[in-house]
N, C-alpha and C positions, 0 to 999 in steps of 0.2 A: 400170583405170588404174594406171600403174605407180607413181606414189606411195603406192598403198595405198587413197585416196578411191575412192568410189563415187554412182552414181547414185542416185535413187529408184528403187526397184523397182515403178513403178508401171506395170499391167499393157497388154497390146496383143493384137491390135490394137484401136483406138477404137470406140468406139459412137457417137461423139459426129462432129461435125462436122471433120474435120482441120483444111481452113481454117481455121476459129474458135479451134480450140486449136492452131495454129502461129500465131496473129494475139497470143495470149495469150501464149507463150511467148518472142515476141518483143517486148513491152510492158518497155521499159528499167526498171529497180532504178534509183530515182530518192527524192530529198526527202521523197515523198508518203508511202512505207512505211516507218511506224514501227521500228525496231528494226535496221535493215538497215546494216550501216558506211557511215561516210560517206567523201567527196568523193574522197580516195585511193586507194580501193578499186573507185569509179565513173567513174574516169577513163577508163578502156577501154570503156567503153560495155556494162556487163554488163546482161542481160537475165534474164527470171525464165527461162528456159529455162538458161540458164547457171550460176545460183545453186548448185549441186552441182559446179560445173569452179573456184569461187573458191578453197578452201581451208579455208571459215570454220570455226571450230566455235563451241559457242557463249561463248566465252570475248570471240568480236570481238563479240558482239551489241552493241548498246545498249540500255540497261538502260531502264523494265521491257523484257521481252520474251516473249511466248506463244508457246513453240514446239508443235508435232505430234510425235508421235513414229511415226516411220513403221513400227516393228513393231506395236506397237501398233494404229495403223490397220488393216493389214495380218489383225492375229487377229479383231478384232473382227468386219470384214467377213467375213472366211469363214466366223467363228465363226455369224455371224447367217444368211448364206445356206446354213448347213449345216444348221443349226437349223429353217427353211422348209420346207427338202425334206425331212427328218424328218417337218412336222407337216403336209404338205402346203399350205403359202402360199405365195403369191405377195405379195412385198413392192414396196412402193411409195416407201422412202424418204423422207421429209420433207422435201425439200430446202432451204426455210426455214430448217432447223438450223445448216447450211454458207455455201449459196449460192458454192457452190466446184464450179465445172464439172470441174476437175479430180476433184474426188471423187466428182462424179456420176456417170464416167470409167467409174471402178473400182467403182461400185456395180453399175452397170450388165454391166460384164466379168466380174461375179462370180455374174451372174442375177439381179438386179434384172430385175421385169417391168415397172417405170416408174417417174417421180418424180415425190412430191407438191410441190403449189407451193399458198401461203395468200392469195395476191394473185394476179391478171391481170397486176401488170409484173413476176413470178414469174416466170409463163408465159412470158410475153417475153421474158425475159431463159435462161432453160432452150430455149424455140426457134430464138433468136439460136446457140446453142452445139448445137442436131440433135437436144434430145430428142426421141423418135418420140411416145411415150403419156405425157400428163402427167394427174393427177386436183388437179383444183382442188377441195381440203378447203374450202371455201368457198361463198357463193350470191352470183352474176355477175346484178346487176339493170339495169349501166348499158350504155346505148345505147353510146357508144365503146369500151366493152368487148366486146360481142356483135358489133358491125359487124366489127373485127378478129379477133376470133373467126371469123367467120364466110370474112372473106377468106382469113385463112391457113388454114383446110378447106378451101377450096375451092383455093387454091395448092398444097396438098401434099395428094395424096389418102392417102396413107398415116402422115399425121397422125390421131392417137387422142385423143380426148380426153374428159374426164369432170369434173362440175362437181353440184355441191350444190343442194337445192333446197326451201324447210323451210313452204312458205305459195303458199298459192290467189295472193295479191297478187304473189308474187316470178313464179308461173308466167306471169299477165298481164303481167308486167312485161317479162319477155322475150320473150314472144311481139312486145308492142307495139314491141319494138327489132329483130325478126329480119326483120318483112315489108321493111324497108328495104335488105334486101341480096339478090344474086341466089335468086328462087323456088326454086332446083333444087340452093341447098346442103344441105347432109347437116344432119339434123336433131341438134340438140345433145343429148347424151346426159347424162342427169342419172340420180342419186342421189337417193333422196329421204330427207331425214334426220332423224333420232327424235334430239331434245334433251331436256331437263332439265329440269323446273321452275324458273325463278330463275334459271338458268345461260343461257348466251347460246343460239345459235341451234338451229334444230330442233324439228318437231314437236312438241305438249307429250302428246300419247295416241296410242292408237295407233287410236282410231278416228279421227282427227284425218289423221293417214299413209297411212290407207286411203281417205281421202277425196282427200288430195292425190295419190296414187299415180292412182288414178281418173281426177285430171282432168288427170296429166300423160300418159298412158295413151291417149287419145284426141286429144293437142294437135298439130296439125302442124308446130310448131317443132320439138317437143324427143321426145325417146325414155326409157321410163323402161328402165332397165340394171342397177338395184338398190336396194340401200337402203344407209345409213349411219348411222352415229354414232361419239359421240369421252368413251368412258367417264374421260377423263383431266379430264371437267370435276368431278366428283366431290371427288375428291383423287389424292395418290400419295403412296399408303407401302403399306407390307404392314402395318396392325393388322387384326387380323381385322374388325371391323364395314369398313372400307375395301374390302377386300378383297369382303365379301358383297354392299356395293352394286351394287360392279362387275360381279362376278360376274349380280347380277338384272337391270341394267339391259342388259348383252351376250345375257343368256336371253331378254329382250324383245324384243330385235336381232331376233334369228335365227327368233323366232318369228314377230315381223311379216314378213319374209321369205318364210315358208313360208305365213302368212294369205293374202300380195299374189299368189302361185301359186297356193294353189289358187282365188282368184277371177279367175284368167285371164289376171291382166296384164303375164305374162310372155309373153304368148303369140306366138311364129316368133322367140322367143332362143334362141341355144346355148347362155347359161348367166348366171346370176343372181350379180353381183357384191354381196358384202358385206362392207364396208368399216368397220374399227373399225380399235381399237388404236394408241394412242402407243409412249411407250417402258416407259412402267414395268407394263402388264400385255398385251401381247401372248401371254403366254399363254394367259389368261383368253379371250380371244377364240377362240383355236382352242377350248380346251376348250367354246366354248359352241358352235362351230358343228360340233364330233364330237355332238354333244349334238341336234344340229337337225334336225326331222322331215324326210321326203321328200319331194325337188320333183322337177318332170316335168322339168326340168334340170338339166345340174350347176351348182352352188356354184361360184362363183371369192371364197376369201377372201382380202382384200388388207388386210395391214399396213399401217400408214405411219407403222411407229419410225422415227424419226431421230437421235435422240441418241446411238442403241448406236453409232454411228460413231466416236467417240470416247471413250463412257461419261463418267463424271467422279468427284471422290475423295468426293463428297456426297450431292446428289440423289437422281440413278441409283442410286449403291452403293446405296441404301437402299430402295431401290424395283424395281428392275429383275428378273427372274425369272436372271436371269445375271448378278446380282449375287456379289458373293466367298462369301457367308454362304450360300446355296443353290448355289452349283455349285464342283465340282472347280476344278484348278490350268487345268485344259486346255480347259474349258466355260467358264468364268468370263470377261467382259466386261474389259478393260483400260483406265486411265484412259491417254487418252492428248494430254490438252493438261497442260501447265506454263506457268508464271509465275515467271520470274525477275524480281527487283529486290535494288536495291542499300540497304543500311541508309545513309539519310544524316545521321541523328540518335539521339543520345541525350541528349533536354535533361532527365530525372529518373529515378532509380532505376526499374526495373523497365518503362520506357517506350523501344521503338523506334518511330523512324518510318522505314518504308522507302517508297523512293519509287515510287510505284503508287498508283493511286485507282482511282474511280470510271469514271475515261473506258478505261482498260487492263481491267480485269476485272468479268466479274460479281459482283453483289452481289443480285439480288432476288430470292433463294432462300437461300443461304446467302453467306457471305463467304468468303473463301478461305481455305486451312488452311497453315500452316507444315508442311513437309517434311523441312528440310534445310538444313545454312548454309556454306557454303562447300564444297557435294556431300558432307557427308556428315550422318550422322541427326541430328537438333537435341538436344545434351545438356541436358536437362532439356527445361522447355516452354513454349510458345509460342501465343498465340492473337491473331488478328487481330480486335482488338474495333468498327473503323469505320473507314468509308472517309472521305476527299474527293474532291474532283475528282482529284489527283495524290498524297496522301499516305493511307499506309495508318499507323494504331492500332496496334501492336504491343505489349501486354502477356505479361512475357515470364520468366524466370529463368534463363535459356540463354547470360550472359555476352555477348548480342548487343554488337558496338560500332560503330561509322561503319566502311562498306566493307564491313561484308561480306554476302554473297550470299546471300539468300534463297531457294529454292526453294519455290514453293504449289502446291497441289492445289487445282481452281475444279470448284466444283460451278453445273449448270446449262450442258451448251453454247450453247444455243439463243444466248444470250446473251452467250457468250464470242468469236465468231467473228464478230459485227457487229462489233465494236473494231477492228478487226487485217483490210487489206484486203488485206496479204501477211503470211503466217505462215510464219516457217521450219518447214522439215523435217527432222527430225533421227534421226540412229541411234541404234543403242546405244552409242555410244563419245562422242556428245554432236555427235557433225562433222555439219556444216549441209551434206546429201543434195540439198536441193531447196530449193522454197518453193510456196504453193497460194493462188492467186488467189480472195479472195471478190468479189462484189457484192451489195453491199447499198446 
């Protein structure tokens, strides 16, 4: 562009449905999206396809405001599918984490081999937009959920899909909902999943897994394709006792995988998916499955981080294997959501309020962390001690005064990206590139 502005670099061609993301890109910058200038600006009828031809930086925002930073997205992603091909995985994405077709876009264009979804109107809403192979981290017991299931197999034969399955009760459960839809759909491919003691779902032993693999093994609805678990019910940080749990209960993983082969019940598969890993020990998962004895097929291990997508300044950093603390300048994961707001008070010494709460950022992992106050580093310091619904605690010795600009660091995406149903895009130089449609 001859002004100097530039587009998002976000990559083509699509994986995704064109349709759907030109239906998306044409969806008006309108009241509904927080942070976006108002009426003056929306006069001309600007669309999220547009949002990089306005000019903005983010100086027009309206405060708070959650932007992306699109280098940032940018490293992470490749950083993480370079990372795969290294350890030999195939990832699956989370897409729960975003719920931004757009980024499932570029996950996918970057060698994503599918996206995970935690719910069936997940699913829906990722096949509305052309995902091809979705894996439902989850166990699907309702009748309206299998029947649709079922129709859209049978609508798209090159629909893939995969779905959890942790009890005798859940397998009857589905079968009881699948005889109602055409005999001669493709039988549902399940997982069968080894969970926790005390922690939610999944097998509690593994003679318990061997018995359900058995009876999914034999069932005419469903197909068994692998086994799963989700060692992030544990904890997540790196203390070493954290780290050994995970580490035993992934060795378990892979071992009841290798039990389910050798008593036959992989048997006329090309190959035995095993499904672990969030975002903070994806490691640990390979390492267990370089570690896992020999089956009569290959191994397909599938990831399903989601958070490396945009990492974050808390959580993640302190957890992540591509964390700053473990890896180089050029390995290392990049935070790449901020929070701007505006200081709109100082009613007593050493107390800011800026204006941001609860409904704008996460909070139920950590709170957010002061960065920076009018873009540059915060002299002295600052901690955000509680939210509200709209105001954020600011205990402080940094000179804070009414007006000025806040930058946080928000740890935890999962939970950043439900707020914010349009989130600018932004560069290095701060100029609003784009913007990225969630649903939630």
């Amino acid at each position: 562009m001859s002004d100097g502005r530039r587009r998002a670099a976000l990559p083509g061609p699509s994986r995704l449905s064109p349709d759907a993301l030109q239906r998306l890109a044409a969806e008006p910058v309108d009241a509904r999206f927080k942070a976006f200038p108002g009426s003056a600006h929306l006069a001309t009828g600007l669309t999220v396809g547009e949002v990089g031809d306005a000019g903005w930086t983010v100086h027009d925002l309206l405060l708070p405001a959650v932007t992306l930073r699109e280098s940032a997205l940018a490293h992470n992603l490749e950083r993480m599918a370079a990372w795969c091909a290294e350890r030999g995985a195939s990832l699956a994405p989370h897409g729960k984490t975003t719920m931004a077709p757009q980024l499932f876009d570029w996950q996918l264009a970057v060698g994503a081999w599918g996206i995970t979804a935690a719910t069936m109107s997940q699913v829906r809403l990722m096949r509305a937009f052309g995902v091809a192979r979705v894996l439902l981290a989850n166990e699907v017991v309702d009748a309206p959920s299998l029947h649709w299931l079922a129709a859209e197999s049978g609508r798209d034969p090159d629909f893939e899909f995969l779905c959890l399955v942790d009890s005798l009760a859940a397998v009857e459960a589905m079968e009881a909902a699948l005889p109602g839809v055409d005999a001669a759909a493709r039988p549902v491919e399940v997982l069968v999943e080894l969970g926790v003691p005390g922690r939610r779902t999944g097998a509690r032993s593994p003679a318990d897994l061997v018995a359900l693999a058995e009876r999914v093994a034999v069932s005419p609805r469903l197909a068994l394709a692998g086994v799963e678990g989700y060692e992030g019910v544990l904890h997540q940080d790196r203390e070493p006792a954290t780290v050994r749990r995970a580490a035993e209960f992934l060795s378990g993983l892979v071992d009841a995988a290798v039990d389910l082969d050798r008593r036959g019940l992989f048997n006329g598969r090309a190959e035995i998916v095993v499904s672990a890993g969030g975002s903070a020990f994806f490691d640990l998962v390979m390492d267990a499955v370089d570690g896992m004895g020999a089956t009569s097929v290959p191994v397909r291990p599938v990831l399903r981080s989601g958070g490396y997508v945009t990492h974050d300044h808390v959580h993640y950093e302190r957890s992540s294997p591509l964390r700053s603390a473990a890896a180089g300048p050029t390995e290392r994961f990049l935070p790449a959501l901020e929070l701007r707001a505006r200081v709109v008070s100082t009613p007593e010494p050493g107390l800011a309020i800026a204006g941001f709460g609860k409904r704008d950022a996460p909070y139920d992992l950590d709170l957010p962390v002061p960065l920076a106050v009018n873009g540059a580093p915060i002299d002295g310091t600052a901690e955000a001690v509680e939210l509200n619904d709209q105001h954020a605690f600011l205990r402080h010795d940094a000179g804070l005064r009414v007006g000025d600009v806040v930058t946080f660091g928000l740890s935890h995406p999962c939970t950043a990206f439900d707020k914010w149903s349009l989130l600018p895009l932004v560069d290095d130089d701060d100029r609003v590139i784009g913007a990225v449609r969630t649903f939630f």
